[in-house]
FINUGU-548216 format. One record per atom (N, C-alpha, C, O): residue number from 1; residue in one letter; chain; atom name; y, z, x. Coordinates in nm, 3 decimals. Each point is the difference from the previous one (the first is absolute). Example, Ala and Ser with C-alpha at 12.3 -4.5 7.8 and 13.67 -1.06 7.14 Angstrom:
BEGIN
DOLUM   pakol   mise   sevo   lomar         Y         Z         X
DOLUM       1      a      A       N    -0.569     0.780     1.319
DOLUM       1      a      A      CA     0.119     0.000    -0.089
DOLUM       1      a      A       C     0.120     0.000     0.090
DOLUM       1      a      A       O    -0.002     0.066     0.104
DOLUM       2      s      A       N     0.107    -0.138    -0.139
DOLUM       2      s      A      CA     0.119     0.006     0.082
DOLUM       2      s      A       C     0.109     0.073    -0.077
DOLUM       2      s      A       O     0.111     0.017     0.051
END
This chain:
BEGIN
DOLUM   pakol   mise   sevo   lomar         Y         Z         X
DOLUM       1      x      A       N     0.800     2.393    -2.220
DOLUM       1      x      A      CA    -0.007    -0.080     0.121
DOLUM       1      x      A       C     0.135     0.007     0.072
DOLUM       1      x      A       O     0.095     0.017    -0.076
DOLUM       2      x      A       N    -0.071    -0.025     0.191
DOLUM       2      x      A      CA     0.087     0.038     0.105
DOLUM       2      x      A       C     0.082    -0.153    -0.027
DOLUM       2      x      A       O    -0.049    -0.111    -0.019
DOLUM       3      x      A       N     0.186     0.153     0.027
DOLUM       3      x      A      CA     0.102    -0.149     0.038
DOLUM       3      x      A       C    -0.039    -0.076     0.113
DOLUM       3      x      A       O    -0.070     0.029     0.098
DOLUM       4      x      A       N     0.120    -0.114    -0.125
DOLUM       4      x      A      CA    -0.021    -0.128     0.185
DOLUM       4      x      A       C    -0.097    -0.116    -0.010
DOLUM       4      x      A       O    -0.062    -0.034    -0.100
DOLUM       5      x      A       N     0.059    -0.017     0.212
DOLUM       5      x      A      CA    -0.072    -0.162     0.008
DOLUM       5      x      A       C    -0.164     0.065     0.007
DOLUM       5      x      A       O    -0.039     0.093     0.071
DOLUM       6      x      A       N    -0.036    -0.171    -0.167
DOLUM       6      x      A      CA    -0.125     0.024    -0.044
DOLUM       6      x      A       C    -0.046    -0.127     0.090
DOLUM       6      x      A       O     0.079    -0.080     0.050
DOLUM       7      x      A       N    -0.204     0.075    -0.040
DOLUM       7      x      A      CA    -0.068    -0.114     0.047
DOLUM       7      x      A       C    -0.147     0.039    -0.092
DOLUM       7      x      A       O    -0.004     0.052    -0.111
DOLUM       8      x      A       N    -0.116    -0.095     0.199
DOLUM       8      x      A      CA    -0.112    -0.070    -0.111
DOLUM       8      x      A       C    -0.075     0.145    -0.013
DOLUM       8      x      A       O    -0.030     0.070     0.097
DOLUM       9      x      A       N     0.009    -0.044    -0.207
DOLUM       9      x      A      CA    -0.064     0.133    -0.076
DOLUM       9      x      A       C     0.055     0.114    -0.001
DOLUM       9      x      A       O    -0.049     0.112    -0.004
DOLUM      10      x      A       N     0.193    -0.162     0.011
DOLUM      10      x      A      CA     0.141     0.121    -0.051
DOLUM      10      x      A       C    -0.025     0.084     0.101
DOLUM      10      x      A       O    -0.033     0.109    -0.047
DOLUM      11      x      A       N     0.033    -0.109     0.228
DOLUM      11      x      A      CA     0.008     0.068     0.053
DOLUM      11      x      A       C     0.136     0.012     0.078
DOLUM      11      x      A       O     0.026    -0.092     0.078
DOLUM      12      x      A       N     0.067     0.199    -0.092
DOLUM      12      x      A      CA     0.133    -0.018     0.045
DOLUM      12      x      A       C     0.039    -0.033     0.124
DOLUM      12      x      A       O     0.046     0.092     0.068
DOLUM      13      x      A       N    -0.053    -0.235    -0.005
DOLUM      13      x      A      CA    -0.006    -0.028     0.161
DOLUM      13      x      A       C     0.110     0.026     0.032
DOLUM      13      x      A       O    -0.016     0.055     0.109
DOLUM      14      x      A       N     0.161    -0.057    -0.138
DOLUM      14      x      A      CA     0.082     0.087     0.079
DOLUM      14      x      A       C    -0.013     0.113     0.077
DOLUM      14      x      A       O     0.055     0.000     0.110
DOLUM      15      x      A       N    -0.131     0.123    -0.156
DOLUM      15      x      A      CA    -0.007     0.133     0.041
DOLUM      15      x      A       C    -0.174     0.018     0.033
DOLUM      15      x      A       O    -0.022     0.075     0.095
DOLUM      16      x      A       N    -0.071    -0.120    -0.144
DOLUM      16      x      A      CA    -0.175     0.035     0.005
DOLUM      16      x      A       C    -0.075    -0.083     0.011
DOLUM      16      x      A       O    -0.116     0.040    -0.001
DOLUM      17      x      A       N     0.134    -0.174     0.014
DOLUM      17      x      A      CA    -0.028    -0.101     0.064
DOLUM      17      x      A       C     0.049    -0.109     0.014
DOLUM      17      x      A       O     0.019    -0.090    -0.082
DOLUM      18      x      A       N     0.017     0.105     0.250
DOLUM      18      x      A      CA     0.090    -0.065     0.036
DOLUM      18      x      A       C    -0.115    -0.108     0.054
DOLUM      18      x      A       O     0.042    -0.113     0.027
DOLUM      19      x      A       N    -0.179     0.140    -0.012
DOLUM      19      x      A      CA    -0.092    -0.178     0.055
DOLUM      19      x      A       C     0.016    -0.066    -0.097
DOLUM      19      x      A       O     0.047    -0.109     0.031
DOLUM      20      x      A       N    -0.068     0.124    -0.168
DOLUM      20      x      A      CA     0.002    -0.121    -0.125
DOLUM      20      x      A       C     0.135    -0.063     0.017
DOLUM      20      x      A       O     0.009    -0.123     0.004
DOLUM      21      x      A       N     0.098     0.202     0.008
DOLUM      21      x      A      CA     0.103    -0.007    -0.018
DOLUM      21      x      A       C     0.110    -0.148     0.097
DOLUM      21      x      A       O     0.092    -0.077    -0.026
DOLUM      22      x      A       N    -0.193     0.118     0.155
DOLUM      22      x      A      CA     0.058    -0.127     0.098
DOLUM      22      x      A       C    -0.134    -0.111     0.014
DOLUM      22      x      A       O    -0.004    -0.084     0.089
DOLUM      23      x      A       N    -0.096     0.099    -0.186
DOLUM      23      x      A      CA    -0.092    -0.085    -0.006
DOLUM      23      x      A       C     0.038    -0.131    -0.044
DOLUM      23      x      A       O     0.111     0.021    -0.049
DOLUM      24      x      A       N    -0.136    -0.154     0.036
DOLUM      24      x      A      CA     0.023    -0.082    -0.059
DOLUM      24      x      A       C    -0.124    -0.011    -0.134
DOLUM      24      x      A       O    -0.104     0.065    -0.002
DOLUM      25      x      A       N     0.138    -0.141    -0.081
DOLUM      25      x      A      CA    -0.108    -0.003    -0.112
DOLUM      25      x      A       C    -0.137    -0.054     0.001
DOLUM      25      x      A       O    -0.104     0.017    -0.064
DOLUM      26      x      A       N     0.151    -0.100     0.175
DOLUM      26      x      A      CA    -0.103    -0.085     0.033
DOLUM      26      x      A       C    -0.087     0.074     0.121
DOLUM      26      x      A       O    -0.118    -0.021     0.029
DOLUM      27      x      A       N     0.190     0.092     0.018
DOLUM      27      x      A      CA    -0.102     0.076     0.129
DOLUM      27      x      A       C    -0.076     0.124    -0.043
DOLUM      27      x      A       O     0.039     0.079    -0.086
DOLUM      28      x      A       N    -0.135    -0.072     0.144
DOLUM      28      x      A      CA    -0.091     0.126    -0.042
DOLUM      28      x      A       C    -0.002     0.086     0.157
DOLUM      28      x      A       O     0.036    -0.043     0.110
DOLUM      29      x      A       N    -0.077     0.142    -0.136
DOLUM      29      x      A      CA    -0.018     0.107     0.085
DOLUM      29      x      A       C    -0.150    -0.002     0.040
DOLUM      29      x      A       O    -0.093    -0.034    -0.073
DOLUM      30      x      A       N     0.085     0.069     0.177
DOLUM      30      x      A      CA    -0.174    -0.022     0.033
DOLUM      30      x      A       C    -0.016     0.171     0.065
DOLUM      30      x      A       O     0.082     0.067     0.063
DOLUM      31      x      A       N    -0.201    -0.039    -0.102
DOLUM      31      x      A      CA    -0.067     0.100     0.066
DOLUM      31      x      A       C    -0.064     0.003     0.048
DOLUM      31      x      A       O    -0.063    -0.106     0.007
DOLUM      32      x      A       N     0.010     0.230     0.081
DOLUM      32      x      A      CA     0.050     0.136    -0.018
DOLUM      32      x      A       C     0.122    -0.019     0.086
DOLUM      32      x      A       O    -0.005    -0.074     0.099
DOLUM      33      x      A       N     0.130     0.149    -0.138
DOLUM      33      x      A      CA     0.141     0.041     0.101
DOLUM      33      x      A       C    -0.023     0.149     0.066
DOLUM      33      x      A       O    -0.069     0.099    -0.023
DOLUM      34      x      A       N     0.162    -0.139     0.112
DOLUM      34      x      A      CA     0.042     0.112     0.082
DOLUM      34      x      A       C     0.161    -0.056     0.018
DOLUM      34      x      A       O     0.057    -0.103     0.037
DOLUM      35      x      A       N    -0.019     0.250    -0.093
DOLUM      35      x      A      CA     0.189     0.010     0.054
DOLUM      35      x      A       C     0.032     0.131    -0.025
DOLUM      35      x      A       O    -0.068     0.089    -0.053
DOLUM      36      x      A       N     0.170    -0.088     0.092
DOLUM      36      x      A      CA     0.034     0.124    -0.002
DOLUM      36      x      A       C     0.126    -0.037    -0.133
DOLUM      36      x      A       O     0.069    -0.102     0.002
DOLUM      37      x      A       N    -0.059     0.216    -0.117
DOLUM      37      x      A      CA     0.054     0.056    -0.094
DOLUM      37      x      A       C     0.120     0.117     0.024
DOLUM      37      x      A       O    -0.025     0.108     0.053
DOLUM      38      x      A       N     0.154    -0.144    -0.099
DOLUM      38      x      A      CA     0.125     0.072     0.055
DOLUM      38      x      A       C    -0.025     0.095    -0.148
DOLUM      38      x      A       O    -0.036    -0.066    -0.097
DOLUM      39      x      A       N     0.044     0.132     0.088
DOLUM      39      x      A      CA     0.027     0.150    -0.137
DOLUM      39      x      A       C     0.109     0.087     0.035
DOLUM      39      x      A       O    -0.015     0.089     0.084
DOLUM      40      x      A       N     0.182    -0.122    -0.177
DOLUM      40      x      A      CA     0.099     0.063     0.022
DOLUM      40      x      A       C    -0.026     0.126    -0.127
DOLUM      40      x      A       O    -0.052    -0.033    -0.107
DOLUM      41      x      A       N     0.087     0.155     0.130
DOLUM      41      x      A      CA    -0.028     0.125    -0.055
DOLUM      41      x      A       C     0.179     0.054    -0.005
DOLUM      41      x      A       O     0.066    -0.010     0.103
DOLUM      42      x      A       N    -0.023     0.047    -0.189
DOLUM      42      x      A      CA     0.087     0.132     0.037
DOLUM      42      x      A       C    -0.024     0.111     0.063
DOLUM      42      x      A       O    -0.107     0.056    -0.026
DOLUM      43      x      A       N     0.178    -0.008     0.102
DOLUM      43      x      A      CA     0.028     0.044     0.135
DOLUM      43      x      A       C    -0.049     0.165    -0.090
DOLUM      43      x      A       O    -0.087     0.065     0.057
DOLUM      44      x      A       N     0.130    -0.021    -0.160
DOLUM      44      x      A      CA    -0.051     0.073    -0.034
DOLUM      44      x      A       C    -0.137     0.088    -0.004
DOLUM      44      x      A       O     0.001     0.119     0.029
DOLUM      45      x      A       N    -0.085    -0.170    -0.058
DOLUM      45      x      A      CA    -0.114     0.003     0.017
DOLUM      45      x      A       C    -0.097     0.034     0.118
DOLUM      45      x      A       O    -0.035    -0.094     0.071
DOLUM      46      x      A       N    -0.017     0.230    -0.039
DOLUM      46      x      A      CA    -0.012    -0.016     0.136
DOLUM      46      x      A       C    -0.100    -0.091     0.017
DOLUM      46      x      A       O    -0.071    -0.041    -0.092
DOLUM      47      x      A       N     0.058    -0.007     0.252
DOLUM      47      x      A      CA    -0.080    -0.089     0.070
DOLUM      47      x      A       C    -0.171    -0.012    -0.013
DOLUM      47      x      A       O    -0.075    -0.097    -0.003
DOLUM      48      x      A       N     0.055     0.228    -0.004
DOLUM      48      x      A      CA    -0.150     0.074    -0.021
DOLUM      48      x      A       C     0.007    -0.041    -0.173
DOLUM      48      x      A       O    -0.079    -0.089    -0.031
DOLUM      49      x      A       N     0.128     0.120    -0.033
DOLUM      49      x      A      CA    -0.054    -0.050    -0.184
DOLUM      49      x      A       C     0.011    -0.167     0.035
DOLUM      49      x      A       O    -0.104    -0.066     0.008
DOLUM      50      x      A       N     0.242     0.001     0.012
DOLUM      50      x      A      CA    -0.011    -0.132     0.010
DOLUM      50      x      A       C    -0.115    -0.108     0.037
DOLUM      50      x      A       O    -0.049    -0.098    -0.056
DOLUM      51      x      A       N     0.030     0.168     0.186
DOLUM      51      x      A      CA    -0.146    -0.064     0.096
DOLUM      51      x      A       C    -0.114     0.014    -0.095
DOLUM      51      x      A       O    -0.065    -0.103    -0.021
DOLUM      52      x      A       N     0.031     0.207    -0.037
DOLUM      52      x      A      CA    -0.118     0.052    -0.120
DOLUM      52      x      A       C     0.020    -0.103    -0.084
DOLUM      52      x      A       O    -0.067    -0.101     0.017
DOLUM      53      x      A       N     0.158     0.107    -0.119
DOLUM      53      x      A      CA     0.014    -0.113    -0.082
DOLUM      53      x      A       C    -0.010    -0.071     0.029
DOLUM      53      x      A       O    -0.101    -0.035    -0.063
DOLUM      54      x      A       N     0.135    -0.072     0.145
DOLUM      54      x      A      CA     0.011    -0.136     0.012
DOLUM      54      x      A       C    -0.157    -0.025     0.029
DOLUM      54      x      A       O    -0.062    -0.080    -0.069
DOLUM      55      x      A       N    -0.020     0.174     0.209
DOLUM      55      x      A      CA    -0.088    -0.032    -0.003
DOLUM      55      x      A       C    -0.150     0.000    -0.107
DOLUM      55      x      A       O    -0.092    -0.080    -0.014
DOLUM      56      x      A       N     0.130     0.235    -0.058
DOLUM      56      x      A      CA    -0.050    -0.025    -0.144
DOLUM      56      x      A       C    -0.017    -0.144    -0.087
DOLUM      56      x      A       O    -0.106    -0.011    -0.062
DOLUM      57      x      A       N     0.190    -0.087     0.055
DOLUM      57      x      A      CA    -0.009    -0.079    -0.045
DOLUM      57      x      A       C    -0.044    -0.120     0.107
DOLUM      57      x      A       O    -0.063    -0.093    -0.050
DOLUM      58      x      A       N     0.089     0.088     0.189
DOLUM      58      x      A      CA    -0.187    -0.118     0.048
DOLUM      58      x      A       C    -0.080     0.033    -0.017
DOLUM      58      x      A       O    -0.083    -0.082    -0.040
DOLUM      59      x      A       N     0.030     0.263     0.058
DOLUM      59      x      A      CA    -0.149     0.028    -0.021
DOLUM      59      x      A       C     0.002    -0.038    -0.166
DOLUM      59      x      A       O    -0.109    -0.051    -0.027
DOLUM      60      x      A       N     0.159     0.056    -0.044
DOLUM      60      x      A      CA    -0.059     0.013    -0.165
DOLUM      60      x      A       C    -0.037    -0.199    -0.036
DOLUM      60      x      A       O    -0.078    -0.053    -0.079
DOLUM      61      x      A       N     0.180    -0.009     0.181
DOLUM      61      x      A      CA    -0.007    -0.121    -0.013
DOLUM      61      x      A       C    -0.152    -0.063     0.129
DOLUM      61      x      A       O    -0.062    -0.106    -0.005
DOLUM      62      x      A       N     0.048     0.201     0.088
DOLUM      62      x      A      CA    -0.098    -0.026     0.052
DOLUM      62      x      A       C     0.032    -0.141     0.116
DOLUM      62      x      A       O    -0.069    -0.101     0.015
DOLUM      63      x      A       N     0.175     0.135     0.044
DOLUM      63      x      A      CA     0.047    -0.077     0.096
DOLUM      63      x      A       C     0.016     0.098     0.142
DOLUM      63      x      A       O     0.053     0.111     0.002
DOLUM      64      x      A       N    -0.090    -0.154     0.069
DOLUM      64      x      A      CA    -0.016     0.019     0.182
DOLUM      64      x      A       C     0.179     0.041     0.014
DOLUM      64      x      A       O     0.102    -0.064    -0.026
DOLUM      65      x      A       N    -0.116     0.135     0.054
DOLUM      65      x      A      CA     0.182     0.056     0.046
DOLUM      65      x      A       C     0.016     0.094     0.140
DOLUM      65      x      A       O    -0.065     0.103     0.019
DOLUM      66      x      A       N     0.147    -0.148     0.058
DOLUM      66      x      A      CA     0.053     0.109     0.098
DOLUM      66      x      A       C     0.175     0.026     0.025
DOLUM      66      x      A       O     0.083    -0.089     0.017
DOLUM      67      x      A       N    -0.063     0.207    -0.021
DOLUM      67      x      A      CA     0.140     0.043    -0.006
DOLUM      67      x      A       C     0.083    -0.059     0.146
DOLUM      67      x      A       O    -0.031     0.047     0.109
DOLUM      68      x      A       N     0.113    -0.129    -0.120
DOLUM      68      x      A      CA     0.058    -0.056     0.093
DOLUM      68      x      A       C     0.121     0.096     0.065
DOLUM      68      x      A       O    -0.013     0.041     0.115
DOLUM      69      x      A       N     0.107    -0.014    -0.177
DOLUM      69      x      A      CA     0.143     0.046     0.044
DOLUM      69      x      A       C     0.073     0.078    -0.160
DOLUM      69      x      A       O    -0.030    -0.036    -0.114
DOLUM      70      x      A       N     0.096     0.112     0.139
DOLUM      70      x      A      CA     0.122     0.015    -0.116
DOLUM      70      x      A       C     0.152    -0.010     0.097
DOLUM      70      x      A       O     0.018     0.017     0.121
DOLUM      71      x      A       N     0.053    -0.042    -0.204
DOLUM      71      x      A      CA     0.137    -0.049     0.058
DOLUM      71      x      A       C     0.101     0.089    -0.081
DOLUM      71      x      A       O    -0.048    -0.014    -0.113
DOLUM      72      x      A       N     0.157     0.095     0.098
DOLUM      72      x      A      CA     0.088     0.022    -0.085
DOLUM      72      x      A       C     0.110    -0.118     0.037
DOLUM      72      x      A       O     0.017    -0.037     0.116
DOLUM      73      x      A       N     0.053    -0.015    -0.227
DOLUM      73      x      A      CA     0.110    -0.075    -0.012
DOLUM      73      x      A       C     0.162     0.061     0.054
DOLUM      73      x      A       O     0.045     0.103     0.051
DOLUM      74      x      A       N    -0.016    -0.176    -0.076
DOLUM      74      x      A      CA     0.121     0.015     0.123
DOLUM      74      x      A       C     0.069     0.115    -0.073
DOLUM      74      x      A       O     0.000     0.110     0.055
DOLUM      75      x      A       N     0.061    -0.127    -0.180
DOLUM      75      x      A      CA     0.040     0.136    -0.053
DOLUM      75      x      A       C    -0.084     0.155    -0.098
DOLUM      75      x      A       O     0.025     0.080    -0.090
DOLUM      76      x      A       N    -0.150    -0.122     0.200
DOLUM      76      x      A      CA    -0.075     0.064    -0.043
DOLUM      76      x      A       C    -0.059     0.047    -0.152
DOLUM      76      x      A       O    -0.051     0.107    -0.032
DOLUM      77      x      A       N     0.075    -0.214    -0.040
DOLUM      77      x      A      CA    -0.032     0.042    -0.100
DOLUM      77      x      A       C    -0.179    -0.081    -0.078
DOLUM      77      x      A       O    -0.044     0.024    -0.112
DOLUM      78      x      A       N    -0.011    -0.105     0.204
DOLUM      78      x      A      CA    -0.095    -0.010    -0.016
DOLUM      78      x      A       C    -0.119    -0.042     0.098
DOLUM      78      x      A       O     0.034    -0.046     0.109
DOLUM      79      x      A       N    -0.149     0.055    -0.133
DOLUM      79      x      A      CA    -0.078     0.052     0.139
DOLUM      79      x      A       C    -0.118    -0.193    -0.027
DOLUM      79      x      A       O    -0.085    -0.021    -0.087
DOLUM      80      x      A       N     0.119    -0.045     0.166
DOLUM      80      x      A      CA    -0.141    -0.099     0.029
DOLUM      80      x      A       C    -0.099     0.044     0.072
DOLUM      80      x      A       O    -0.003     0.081     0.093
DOLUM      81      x      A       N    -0.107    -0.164    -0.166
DOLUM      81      x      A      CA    -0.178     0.073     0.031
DOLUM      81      x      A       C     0.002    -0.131     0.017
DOLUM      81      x      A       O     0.075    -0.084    -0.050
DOLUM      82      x      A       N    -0.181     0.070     0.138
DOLUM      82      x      A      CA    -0.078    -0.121     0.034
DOLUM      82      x      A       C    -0.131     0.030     0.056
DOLUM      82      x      A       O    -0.045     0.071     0.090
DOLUM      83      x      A       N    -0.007    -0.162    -0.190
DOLUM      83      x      A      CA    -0.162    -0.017     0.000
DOLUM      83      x      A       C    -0.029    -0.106     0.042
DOLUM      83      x      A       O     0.059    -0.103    -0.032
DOLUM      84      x      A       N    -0.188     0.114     0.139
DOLUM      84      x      A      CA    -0.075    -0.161    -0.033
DOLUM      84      x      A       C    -0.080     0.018    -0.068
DOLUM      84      x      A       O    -0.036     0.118    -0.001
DOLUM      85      x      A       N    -0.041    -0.212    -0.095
DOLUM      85      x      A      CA    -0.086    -0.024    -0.098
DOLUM      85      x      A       C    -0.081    -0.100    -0.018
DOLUM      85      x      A       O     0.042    -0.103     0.053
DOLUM      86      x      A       N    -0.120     0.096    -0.096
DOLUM      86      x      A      CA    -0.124    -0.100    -0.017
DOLUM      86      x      A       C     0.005    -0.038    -0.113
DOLUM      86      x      A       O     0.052     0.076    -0.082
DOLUM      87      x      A       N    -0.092    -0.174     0.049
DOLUM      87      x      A      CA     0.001    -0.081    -0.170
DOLUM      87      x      A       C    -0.077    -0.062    -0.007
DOLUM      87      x      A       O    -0.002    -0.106     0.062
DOLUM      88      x      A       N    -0.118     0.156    -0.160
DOLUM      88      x      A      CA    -0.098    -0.120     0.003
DOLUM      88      x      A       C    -0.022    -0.084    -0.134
DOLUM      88      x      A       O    -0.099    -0.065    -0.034
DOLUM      89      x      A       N     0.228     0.087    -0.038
DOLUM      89      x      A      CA    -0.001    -0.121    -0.126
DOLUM      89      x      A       C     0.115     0.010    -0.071
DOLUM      89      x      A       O     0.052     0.109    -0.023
DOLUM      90      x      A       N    -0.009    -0.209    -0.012
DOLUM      90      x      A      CA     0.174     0.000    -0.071
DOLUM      90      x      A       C    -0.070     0.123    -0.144
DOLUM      90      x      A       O     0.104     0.038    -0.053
DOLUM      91      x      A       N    -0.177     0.003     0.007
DOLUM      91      x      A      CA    -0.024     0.130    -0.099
DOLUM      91      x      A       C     0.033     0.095     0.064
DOLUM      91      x      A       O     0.053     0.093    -0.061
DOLUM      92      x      A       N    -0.075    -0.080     0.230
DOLUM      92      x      A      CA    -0.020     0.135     0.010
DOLUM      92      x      A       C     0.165     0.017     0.044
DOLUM      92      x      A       O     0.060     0.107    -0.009
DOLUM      93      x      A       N    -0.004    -0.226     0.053
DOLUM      93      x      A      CA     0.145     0.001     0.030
DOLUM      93      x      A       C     0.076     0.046    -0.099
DOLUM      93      x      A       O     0.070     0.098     0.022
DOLUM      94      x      A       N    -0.071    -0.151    -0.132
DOLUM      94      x      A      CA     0.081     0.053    -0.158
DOLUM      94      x      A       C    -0.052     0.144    -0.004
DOLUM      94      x      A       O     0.078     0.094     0.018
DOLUM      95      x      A       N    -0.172    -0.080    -0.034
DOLUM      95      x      A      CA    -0.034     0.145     0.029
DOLUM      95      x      A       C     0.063     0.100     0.052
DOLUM      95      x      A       O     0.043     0.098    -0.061
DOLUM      96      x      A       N    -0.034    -0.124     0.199
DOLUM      96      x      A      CA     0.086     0.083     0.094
DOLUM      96      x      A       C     0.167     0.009    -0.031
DOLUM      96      x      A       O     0.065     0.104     0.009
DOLUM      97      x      A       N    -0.020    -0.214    -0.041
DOLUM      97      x      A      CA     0.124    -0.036    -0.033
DOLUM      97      x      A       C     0.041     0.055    -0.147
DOLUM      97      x      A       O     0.121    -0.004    -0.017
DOLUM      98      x      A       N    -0.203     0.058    -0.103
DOLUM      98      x      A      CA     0.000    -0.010    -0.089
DOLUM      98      x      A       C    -0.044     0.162     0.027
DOLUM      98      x      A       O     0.087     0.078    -0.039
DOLUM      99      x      A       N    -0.206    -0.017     0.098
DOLUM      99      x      A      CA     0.071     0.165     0.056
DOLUM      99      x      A       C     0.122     0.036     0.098
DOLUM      99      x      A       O     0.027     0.113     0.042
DOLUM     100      x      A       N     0.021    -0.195    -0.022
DOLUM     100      x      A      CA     0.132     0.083     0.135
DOLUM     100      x      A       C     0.089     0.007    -0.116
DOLUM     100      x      A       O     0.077     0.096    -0.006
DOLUM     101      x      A       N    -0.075    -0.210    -0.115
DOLUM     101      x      A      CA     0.128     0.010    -0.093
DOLUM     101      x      A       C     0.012     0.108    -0.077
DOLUM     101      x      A       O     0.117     0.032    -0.022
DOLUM     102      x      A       N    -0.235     0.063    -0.049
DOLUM     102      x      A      CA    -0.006     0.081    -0.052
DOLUM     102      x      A       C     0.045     0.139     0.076
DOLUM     102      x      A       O     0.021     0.102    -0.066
DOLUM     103      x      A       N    -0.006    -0.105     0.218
DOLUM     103      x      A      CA     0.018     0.139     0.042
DOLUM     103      x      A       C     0.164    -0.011     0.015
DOLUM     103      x      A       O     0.047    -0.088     0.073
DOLUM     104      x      A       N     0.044     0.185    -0.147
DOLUM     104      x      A      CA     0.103    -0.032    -0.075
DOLUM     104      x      A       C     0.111     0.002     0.143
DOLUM     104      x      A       O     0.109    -0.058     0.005
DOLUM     105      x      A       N    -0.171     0.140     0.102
DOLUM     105      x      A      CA     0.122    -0.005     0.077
DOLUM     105      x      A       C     0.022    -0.091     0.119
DOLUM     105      x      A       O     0.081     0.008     0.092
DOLUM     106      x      A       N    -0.204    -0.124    -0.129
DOLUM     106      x      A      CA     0.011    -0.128     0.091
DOLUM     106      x      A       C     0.084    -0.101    -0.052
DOLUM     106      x      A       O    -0.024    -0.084    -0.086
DOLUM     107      x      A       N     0.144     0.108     0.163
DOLUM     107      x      A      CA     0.034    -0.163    -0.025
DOLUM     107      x      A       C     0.032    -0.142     0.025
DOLUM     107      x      A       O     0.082    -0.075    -0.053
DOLUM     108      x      A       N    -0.142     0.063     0.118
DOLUM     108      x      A      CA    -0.035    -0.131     0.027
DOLUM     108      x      A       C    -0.171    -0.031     0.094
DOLUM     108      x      A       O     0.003     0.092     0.081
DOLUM     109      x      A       N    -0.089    -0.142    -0.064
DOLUM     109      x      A      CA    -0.092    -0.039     0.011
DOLUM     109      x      A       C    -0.019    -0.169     0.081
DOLUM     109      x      A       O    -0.056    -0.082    -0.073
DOLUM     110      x      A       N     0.111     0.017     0.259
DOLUM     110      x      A      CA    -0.010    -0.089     0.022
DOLUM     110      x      A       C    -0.121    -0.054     0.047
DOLUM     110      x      A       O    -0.008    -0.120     0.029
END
């Protein structure tokens, strides 16, 4: 398991979910969402594999996705994707959040 602040069902909200993370305990999330999802990548990686991957993992999670923008960072060393996305149940959210963590050259997931 990865270092850092855990919240409820050991999902690492610092870096892969950041909604639990500024949730209160007492508040729940209601569905279905729509927002858009920031995915920082190393700059490495070209744009065409990145976009594949990331979207590989809404279709496998079976969430509504459209490719918003990519951004490179100021010293170019890593590229933001932004998606909007659909969510139609805190399962399918861990889901998604729980495939972006596995693709090794994402790092961070807002």
């Amino acid at each position: 398991m990865q270092e850092g602040l855990y919240c409820e069902k050991n999902y690492l909200c610092t870096k892969f979910h950041p909604i639990m993370a500024e949730q209160k305990a007492e508040e729940k999330l209601i569905f279905p969402q729509n927002f858009d999802i920031k995915v920082i990548v190393a700059a490495l990686i070209p744009i065409e594999e990145s976009k594949a991957n990331i979207s590989r993992v809404f279709s496998e999670c079976k969430a509504v996705h459209s490719f918003v923008s990519a951004r490179a960072s100021a010293k170019g060393n890593y590229i933001t994707y932004t998606y909007n996305i659909d969510l139609d149940s805190q399962a399918q959210m861990n889901a998604v959040y729980d495939g972006l963590k596995n693709i090794p050259e994402i790092k961070f997931a807002l």
